[in-house]
N, C-alpha and C positions, 0 to 999 in steps of 0.2 A: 448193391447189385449182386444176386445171384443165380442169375439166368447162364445156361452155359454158352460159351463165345465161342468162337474165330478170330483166329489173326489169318488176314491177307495180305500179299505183300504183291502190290502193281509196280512192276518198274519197268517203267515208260524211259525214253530215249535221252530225257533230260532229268529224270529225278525218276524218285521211288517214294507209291504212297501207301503207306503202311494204315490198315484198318481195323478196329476191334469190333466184329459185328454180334450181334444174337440172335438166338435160332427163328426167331423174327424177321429179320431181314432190317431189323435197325444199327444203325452207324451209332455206339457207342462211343469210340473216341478214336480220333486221327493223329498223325503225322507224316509229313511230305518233308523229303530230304530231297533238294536240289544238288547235282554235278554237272562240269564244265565240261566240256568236248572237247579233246585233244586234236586239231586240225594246223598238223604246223604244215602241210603243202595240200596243193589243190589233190581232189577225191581220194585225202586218207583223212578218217574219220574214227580216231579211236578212244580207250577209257582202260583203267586201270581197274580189273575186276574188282580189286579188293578193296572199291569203291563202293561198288553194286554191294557188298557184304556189308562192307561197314554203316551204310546206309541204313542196310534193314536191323544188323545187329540195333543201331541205336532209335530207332524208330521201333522197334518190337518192345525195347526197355521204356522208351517215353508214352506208349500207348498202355502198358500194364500200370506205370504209375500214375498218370491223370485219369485211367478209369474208375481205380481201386477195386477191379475184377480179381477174385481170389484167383491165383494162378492153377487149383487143379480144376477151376472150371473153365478153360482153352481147353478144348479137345482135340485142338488138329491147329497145324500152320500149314498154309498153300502158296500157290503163286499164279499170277499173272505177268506177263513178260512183253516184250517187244519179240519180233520174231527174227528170224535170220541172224545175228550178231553171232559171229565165232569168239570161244573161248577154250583155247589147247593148255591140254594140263601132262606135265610130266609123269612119270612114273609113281614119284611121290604125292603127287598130287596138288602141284603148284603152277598155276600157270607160266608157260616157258615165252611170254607175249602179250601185250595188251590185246583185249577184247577188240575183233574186227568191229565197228557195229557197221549195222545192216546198212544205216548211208553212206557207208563208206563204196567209191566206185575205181578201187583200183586194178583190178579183174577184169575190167572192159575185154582185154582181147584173149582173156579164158573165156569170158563167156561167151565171145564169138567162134571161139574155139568149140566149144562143146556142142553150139546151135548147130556146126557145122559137119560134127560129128554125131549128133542124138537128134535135130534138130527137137521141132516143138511136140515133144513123146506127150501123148494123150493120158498114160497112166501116173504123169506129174501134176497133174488137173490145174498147169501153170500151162499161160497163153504166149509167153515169149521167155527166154533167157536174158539175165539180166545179170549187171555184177553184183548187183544187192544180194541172189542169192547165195547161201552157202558154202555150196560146193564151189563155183567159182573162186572163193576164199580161198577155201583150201587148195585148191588148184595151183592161186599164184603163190602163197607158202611152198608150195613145193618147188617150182621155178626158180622163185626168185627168193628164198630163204631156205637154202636147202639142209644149213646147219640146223637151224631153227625147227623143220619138220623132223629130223632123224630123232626129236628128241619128244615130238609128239606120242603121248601112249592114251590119251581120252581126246577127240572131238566133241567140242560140247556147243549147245546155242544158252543162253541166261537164264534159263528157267532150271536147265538139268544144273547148272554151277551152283544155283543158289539151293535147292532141292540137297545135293552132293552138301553142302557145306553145312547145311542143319541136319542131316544124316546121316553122314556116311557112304551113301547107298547111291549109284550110277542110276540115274533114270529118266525117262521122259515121257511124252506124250503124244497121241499122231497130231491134233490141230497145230500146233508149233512147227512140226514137222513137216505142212502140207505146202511152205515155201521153202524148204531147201532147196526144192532140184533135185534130190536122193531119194526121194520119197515116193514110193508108190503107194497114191491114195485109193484106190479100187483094192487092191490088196491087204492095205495098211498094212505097210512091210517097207524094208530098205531095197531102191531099189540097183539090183545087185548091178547088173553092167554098167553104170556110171560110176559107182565105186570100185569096181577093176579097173575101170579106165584111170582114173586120178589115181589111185595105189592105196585108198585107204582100204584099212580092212576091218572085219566085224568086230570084231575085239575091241577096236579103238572107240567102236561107239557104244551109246547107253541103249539098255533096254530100253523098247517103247510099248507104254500101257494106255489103257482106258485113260480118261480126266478124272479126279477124283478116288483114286485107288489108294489107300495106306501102303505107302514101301518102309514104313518104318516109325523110330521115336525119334524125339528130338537128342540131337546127342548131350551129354553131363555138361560138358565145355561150353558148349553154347545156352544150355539152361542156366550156368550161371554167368554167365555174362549178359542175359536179356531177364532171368527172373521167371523163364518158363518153367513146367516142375516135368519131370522126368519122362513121365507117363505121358507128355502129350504128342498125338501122331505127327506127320509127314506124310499129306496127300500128294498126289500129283494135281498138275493146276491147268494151267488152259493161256491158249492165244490172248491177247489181249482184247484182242475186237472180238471173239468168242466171245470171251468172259463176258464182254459188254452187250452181246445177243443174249447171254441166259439170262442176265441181271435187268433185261428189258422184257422177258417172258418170249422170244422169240427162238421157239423151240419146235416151231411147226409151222407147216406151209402156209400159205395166205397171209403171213406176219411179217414185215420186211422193217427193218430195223437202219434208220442212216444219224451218222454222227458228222453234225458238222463244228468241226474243230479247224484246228491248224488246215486240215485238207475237210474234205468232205470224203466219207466214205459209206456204201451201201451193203449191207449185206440181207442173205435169202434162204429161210431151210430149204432142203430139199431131201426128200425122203429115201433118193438112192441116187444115186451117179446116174447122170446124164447121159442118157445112148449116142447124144450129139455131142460130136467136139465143140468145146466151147473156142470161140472167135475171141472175145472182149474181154470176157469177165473169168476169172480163176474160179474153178471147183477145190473146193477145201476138205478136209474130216474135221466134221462137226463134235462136240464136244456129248451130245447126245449119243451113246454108241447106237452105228448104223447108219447115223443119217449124214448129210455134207451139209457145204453151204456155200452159195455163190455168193460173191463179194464184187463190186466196181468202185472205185476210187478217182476222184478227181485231184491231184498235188496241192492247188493252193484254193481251196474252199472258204473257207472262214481266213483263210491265209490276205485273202485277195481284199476283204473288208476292211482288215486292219492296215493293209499297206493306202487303202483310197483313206483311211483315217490318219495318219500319218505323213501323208503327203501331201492332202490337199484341205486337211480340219486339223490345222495344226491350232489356228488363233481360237476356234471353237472349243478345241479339247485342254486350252489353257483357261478359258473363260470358266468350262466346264470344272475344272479341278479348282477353281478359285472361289465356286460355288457348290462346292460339295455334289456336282449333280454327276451322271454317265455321259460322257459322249456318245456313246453305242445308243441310248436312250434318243439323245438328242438327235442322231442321224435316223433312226428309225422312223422318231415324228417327222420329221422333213420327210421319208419317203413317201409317208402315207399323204402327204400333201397334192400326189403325182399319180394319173390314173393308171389303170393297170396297162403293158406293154410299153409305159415308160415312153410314150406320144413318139416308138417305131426306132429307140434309142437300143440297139444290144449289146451285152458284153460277152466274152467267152474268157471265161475265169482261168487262162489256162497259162497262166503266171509263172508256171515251172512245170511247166508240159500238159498234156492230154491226160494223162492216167490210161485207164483202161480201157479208153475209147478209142472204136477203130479208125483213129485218122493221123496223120503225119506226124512222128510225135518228136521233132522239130517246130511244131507251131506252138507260138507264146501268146500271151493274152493281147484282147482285139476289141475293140469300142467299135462298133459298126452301126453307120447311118447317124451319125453324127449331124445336127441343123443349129442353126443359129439362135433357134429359141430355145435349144438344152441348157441348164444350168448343171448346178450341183445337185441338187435334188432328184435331177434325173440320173445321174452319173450314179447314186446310191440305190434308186429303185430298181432300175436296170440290173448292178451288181448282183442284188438280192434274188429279181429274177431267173437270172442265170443258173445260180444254185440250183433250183429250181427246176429247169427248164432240164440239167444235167441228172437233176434226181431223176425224174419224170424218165427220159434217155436208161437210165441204167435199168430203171424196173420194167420197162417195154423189151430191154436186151434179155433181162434174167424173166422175163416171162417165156421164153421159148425151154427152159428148162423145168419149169414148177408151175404150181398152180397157179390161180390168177390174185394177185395182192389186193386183200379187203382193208389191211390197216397198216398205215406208216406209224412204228415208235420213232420218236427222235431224239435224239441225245448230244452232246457237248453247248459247247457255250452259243451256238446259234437258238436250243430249242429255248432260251433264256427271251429273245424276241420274238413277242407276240405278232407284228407284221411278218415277219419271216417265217413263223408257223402258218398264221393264211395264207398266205404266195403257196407256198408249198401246196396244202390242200388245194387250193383253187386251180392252180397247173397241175396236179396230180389226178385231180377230182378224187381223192382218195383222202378220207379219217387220220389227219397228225394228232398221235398224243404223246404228252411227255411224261416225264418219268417222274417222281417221288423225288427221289435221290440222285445225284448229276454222279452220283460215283458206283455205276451201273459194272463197270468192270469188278471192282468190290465185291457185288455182291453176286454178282454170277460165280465168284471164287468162291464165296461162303455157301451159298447153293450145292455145290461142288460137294463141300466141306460135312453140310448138314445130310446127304445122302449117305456118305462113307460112313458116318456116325450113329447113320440109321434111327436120326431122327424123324426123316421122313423116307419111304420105300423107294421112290422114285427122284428125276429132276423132275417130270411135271408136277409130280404133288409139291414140291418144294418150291417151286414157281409160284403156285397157286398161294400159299403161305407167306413167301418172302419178298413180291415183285409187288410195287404198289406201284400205281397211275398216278398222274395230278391233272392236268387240260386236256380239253379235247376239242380240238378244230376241227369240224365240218369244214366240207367245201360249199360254196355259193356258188350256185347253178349260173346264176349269169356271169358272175365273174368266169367260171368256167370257159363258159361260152365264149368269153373274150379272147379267153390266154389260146385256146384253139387257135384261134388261124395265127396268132403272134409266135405259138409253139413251133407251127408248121413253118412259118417263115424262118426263125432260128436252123431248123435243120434242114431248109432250101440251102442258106447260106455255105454253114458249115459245112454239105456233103459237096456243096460248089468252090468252095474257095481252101478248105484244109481236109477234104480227104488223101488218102496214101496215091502217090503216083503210080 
């Protein structure tokens, strides 16, 4: 092997996956380090940062030895991160506290505090206050840890800690930055009066850059403890679901990108902030300089599959593992047994809330029109449709900001099902293709990586190089035809029985 690499380091909410790519866009060799969540009472949700390090430390070392990649051909290390998770570092630069992470909702009545004071400020291109974000964090540190805060000298989110710890060097980036609450994204700048208000001040926070800038080398300390050689940079890195738009090619309008995983989420370029205030869906800073990108989210998407697997395909997915086969496989063929609209059967995935949809978001998931001739079969088609019917919902809401969407990419463990990719097209009426690589955040960081390096001039040219396709779904006109009035019927219901009072 001597093509030059990337190391990327994703870390996601339960683990961290460390990747060795090349200027390709191929996934030479991996490791994923799983951590437990510290949750000893209801809405605290925390982690031991030097968890997050130790993770990557050992994951950067097990990727250099099973590639046998010379070490001065790694040009750069990046990151990929989860967003909003606080991590306060002392003067010396030790965290004085476990990492808030962003599920954590102990902040509820900061962040009702702040609504009530900023309420929903348009230059946070956030659609409501919540405790997930950030500043809330820091808010109730100050309250309610007030020894704790006098000894805060950095506010950090995961990406500038782990960044900071392979270089020395305070940094960040605006996409990460476009859920804090602090953030003015039309500016891309901190924004100042909510940080007068809570008392932090600019000192305490990191520079914020482009994605993909060199702030530095990796530090001596850390090269000998992973095997990296002196000489190799420290970019700045990107939102997670970013990453996972560049590493899908979705870097320009008409391209709308949804992953359905744990949740189901949608995201949209957009070539400059929105004249309209958004209602639903957040405007973010895109990783692209210049441009943004609208994003809608439903909580339990792919969430909602696995719990109908689990609850009611228990003897199936024993039978299933006894014969080496997939349950997900096996439920799929059963859906496809059930015509489209699921013979007037609907679900509303909305498992652990609404997301970013304008309706009550006190409403839980809902099986509606329920008949005696529904089985299981229907109970799974429906499900699937749903997904569906909510994708469909989000890119009708993010059309009043952008263009009009010609191609759906799709990614996480849904675009794995072939039924699930036609639903989608046939409710959409809109081209699903999937991706090459299911580890699309990966490579939207090595993207990142291969610009800085100036192996390629731009991100589009380096898209064009490193993003490969695999399937492509057409939609079927008559099926089309069908899911139309089934679609219309879905959002009769919905605007009649769970919108906002």
């Amino acid at each position: 092997m001597n093509k030059e690499c990337f190391i990327t380091l994703d870390i996601g909410t339960t683990s961290v996956k460390i990747a060795l790519i090349d200027r390709n866009g191929t996934i030479v060799s991996t490791s994923t380090r799983e951590y437990v969540l510290e949750t000893p009472t209801e809405n605290i949700v925390e982690l031991n940062p030097e968890i997050y390090w130790n993770c990557c430390v050992g994951g950067m070392r097990e990727v250099l030895i099973n590639s046998g990649v010379q070490r001065h051909l790694i040009l750069s290390v990046s990151v990929s991160s989860q967003g909003e998770t606080l991590i306060c570092l002392d003067v010396k630069g030790k965290p004085v506290t476990n990492a808030i992470v962003w599920l954590d909702n102990r902040s509820k009545n900061e962040a009702e505090e702040l609504k009530d004071k900023f309420g929903i400020e348009r230059v946070t291109g956030l659609v409501d206050v919540l405790p997930t974000w950030t500043i809330t964090k820091i808010l109730w540190l100050k309250k309610n840890k007030p020894q704790v805060f006098s000894l805060i000298s950095k506010f950090l989110l995961v990406e500038d800690y782990i960044l900071y710890r392979l270089s020395g060097e305070f940094a960040g980036e605006h996409s990460l930055y476009s859920t804090t609450y602090m953030y003015n994204v039309i500016d891309r700048c901190y924004w100042t009066d909510i940080l007068d208000y809570v008392g932090v001040k600019k000192d305490q926070l990191v520079d914020v850059y482009e994605s993909g800038v060199v702030i530095g080398k990796v530090k001596s300390v850390v090269c000998k403890e992973t095997g990296l050689a002196e000489e190799t940079n420290v970019t700045t890195g990107i939102m997670d679901q970013t990453a996972g738009m560049i590493g899908a090619g979705n870097i320009k309008e008409g391209i709308v990108t949804e992953t359905t995983g744990s949740a189901l989420v949608i995201c949209e370029t957009l070539d400059q902030f929105p004249s309209q205030k958004p209602t639903s869906s957040s405007v973010q800073c895109h990783a692209v300089p210049g441009k943004y990108l609208v994003t809608g989210w439903c909580a339990a998407g792919g969430m909602s599959l696995k719990w109908l697997r689990d609850t009611f395909f228990k003897e199936e997915k024993m039978v299933a593992e006894r014969n080496g086969d997939n349950i997900f496989r096996i439920m799929d063929a059963m859906a496809e047994r059930v015509l489209p609209g699921s013979q007037g059967l609907l679900f509303y995935p909305f498992m652990s809330g609404p997301g970013t949809l304008n309706i009550d978001p006190d409403i839980r998931g809902v099986y509606y029109g329920l008949e005696l001739h529904h089985d299981k079969t229907h109970f799974i088609r429906s499900m699937i449709e749903s997904i569906a019917y909510i994708l469909r919902e989000n890119i009708e809401l993010m059309g009043a900001f952008g263009g009009e969407c010609r191609e759906i990419r799709a990614m996480g463990g849904g675009s794995k099902s072939t039924i699930w990719n036609q639903i989608k097209a046939d409710v959409t009426g809109k081209r699903i293709v999937t991706m090459h690589s299911p580890e699309t955040a990966s490579i939207g960081v090595a993207i990142l990586q291969a610009v800085a390096a100036g192996i390629y001039g731009d991100i589009s040219s380096a898209v064009s190089h490193m993003v490969k396709t695999s399937d492509v779904y057409e939609p079927n006109r008559q099926e089309n035809n069908i899911y139309q009035d089934f679609y219309r019927k879905y959002l009769v219901i919905q605007n009649k029985c769970f919108s906002k009072l």
